[in-house]
BAKOL-57846 format. One record per residue (C-alpha): residue in three letters; z negated, x, y. Coordinates in steps of 0.5 Angstrom, whole numbers, plus 500, padded with zeros to 3 digits. Example, Ala and Ser with C-alpha at 12.3 -4.5 7.8 and 13.67 -1.06 7.14 Angstrom:
<atoms>
ALA484525491
SER486527498
</atoms>
This chain:
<atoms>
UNK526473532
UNK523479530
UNK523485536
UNK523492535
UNK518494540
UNK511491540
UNK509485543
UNK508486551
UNK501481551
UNK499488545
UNK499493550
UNK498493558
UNK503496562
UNK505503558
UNK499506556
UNK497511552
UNK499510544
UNK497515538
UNK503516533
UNK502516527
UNK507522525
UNK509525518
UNK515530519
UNK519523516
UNK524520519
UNK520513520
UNK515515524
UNK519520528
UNK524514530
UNK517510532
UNK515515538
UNK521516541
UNK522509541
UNK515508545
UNK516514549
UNK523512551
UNK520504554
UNK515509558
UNK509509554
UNK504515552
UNK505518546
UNK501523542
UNK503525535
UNK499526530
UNK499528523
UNK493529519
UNK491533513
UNK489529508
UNK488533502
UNK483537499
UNK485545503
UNK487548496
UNK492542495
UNK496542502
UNK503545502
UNK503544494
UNK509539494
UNK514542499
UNK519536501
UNK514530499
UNK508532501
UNK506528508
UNK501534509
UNK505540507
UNK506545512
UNK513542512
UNK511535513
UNK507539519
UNK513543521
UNK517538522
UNK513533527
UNK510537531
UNK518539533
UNK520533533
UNK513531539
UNK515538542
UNK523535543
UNK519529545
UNK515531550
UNK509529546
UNK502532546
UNK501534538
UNK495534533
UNK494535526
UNK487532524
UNK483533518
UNK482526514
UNK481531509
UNK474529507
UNK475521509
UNK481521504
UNK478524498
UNK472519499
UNK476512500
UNK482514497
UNK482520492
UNK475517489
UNK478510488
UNK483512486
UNK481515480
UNK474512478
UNK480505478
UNK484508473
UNK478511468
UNK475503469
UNK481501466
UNK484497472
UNK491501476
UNK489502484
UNK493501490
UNK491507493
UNK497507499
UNK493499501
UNK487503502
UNK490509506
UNK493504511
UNK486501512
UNK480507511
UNK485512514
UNK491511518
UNK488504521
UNK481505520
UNK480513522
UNK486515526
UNK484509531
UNK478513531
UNK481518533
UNK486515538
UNK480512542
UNK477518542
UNK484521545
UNK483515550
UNK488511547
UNK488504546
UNK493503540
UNK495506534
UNK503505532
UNK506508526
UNK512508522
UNK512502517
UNK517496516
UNK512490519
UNK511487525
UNK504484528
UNK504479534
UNK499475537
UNK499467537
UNK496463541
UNK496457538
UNK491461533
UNK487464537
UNK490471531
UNK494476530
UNK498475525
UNK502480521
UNK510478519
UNK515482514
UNK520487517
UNK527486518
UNK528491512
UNK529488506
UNK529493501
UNK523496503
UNK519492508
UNK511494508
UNK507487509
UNK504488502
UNK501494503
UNK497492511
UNK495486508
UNK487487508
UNK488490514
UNK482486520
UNK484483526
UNK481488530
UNK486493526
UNK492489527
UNK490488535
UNK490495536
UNK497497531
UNK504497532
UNK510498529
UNK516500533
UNK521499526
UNK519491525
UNK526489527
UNK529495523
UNK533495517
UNK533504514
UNK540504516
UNK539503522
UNK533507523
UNK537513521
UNK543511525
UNK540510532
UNK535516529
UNK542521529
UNK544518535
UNK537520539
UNK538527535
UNK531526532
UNK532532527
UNK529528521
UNK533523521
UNK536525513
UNK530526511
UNK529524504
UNK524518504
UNK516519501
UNK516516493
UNK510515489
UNK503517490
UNK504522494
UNK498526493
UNK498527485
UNK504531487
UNK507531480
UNK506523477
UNK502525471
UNK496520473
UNK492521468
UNK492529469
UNK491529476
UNK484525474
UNK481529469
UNK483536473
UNK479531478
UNK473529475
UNK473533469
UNK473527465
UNK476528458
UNK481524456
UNK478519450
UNK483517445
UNK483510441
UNK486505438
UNK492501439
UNK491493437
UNK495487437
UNK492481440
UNK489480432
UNK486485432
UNK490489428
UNK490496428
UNK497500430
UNK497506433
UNK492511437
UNK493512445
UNK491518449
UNK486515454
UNK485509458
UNK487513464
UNK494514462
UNK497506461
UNK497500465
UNK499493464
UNK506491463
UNK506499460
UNK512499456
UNK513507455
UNK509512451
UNK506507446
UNK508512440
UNK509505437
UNK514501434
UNK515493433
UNK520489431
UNK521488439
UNK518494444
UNK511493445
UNK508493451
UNK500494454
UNK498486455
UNK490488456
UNK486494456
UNK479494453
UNK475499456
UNK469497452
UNK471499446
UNK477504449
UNK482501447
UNK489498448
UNK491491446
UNK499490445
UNK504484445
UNK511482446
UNK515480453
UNK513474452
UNK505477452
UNK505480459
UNK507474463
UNK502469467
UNK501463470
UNK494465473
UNK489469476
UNK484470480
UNK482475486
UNK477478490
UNK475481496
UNK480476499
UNK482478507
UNK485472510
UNK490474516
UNK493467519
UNK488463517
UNK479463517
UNK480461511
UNK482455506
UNK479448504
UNK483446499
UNK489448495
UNK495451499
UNK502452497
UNK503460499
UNK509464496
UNK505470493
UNK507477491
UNK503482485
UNK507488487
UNK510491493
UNK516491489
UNK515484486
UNK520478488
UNK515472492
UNK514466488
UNK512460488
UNK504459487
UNK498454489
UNK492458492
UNK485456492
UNK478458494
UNK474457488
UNK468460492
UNK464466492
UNK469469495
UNK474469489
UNK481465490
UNK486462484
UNK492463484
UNK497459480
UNK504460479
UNK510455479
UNK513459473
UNK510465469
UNK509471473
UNK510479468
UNK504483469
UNK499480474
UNK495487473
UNK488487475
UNK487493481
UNK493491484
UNK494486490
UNK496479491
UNK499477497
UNK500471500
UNK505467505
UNK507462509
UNK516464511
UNK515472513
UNK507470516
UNK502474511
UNK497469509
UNK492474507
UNK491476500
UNK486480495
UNK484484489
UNK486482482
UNK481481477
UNK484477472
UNK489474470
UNK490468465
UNK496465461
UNK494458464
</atoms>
């Protein structure tokens, strides 16, 4: 049964924990809970924009002076030792940089995958240490146990149906998954915000974070050239035949699957079914052009596993938001493995993250690199 509280053998007696806190309602849940079985809690929220860009989204920002506000309230109710930390310059480079350089290579990022593993599990453990904390424990609908048989902690699905996180931790190392802990794994969102009220924890209304939370806006595309001062480059439109039908604005403004802001009509809606970005162009196609049987994908991290030596039915997801399906995986060496789908899946896109599964176990998963109609 999955618990709400960390395994006993992750953490001797009730020792010093780092919280991991946004001013959300989430991560406010997850500190009194640890301080209420005895541990010692110290909240943390870190900035993790640029300085000028801090406070720009009132209400959504995790960083915003209200985000700020509202943790450090719920630490000082807590009685908890408060910091706010400054990733600003760590967050820039591993997210922000990639985040930007993926959309102008024509490929669509993960960036929430990479602030959980260079920030949140990657700079905050360093930063727990140096508090003389062992672990790091934040608000994410997942849950992490040690199994014995394995000799490895291994990574399970929360209770939370409708908005469980295993997607985005799933490149997250054994020694980070060792020193992590989720409080909400056994939680659904309605009861997180009812036992939230029943605490009197402030935040237990307050509206869940959305989107990419730094672009503050949605306007991907402008965020990259105020960025990097890329101007935008427009090109052609083709069909798979290489026919001409229409212009795009730049690279950066369309992903796989991208139904909207074509400027172009078909027969039926057109959709993008590949980027070009050598020759600065999109290709179009039908419903039926987006969906695929295969792909491939790098920087694979195995969690339950060392490894795998022969085929492996896995049930996998191509977006945090995709319903698992049906697949066969394989390691074709290199450090790539295929992926091949019972049925076809829509817009397996390139820069997105595969992830694979055993029941709720996390396998492992990888980066998309290509995907394949066979």
């Amino acid at each position: 049964m999955k618990g709400a509280m960390p395994s006993k053998h992750q953490i001797s007696g009730k020792g010093k924990v780092v919280v991991a806190m946004s001013g959300g309602v989430d991560s406010s849940l997850a500190a009194a809970l640890l301080k209420k079985e005895g541990y010692d809690a110290v909240g943390v929220t870190f900035r993790m924009w640029p300085k000028e860009e801090c406070g720009g989204a009132p209400g959504r920002a995790c960083c915003s002076l209200e985000a700020v506000t509202r943790a450090r309230a719920v630490a000082g109710g807590l009685g908890m030792h408060y910091y706010v930390a400054d990733f600003s310059a760590e967050f820039k480079k591993e997210v922000i940089d990639y985040f930007c350089s993926e959309y102008i290579k024509g490929v669509t990022p993960n960036p929430c995958v990479m602030c959980n593993e260079k920030i949140k599990f990657g700079k905050l453990l360093e930063k727990a240490r140096s508090l003389g904390a062992s672990h790091v424990a934040t608000g994410h609908y997942a849950d992490v146990y040690f199994d014995k048989s394995r000799g490895r902690y291994l990574l399970r699905e929360g209770a939370n149906a409708q908005g469980e996180q295993s997607y985005f931790l799933f490149s997250l190392s054994q020694d980070q998954l060792g020193h992590a802990l989720f409080p909400l794994g056994g939680f659904t969102k309605k009861k997180t915000r009812e036992l939230a009220k029943k605490m009197d924890i402030k935040t237990y209304d307050t509206v869940s974070s959305q989107d990419i939370c730094f672009t503050q806006g949605g306007d991907y595309a402008e965020y990259i050239r105020k960025k990097t001062g890329l101007e935008m480059k427009s090109g052609d439109i083709v069909d798979i035949h290489g026919k001409v039908l229409g212009r795009h604005k730049g690279i950066p403004f369309y992903t796989i699957g991208q139904r909207r802001g074509l400027g172009i009509a078909g027969r039926e809606p057109l959709y993008v079914t590949a980027i070009d970005i050598a020759q600065n162009r999109l290709v179009a196609g039908y419903k039926k052009d987006v969906f695929k049987k295969s792909l491939t994908a790098e920087r694979v991290n195995w969690i339950a596993v060392d490894g795998i030596d022969k085929p492996l039915k896995v049930m996998a997801k191509i977006r945090y938001n995709h319903k698992k399906a049906r697949a066969t995986v394989t390691d074709t060496g290199g450090g790539l493995i295929r992926v091949d789908f019972d049925s076809p899946q829509e817009s397996p896109t390139p820069g997105q993250a595969v992830v694979l599964y055993d029941g709720d176990i996390v396998l492992g998963g990888g980066w998309i690199k290509e995907a394949m109609v066979e």
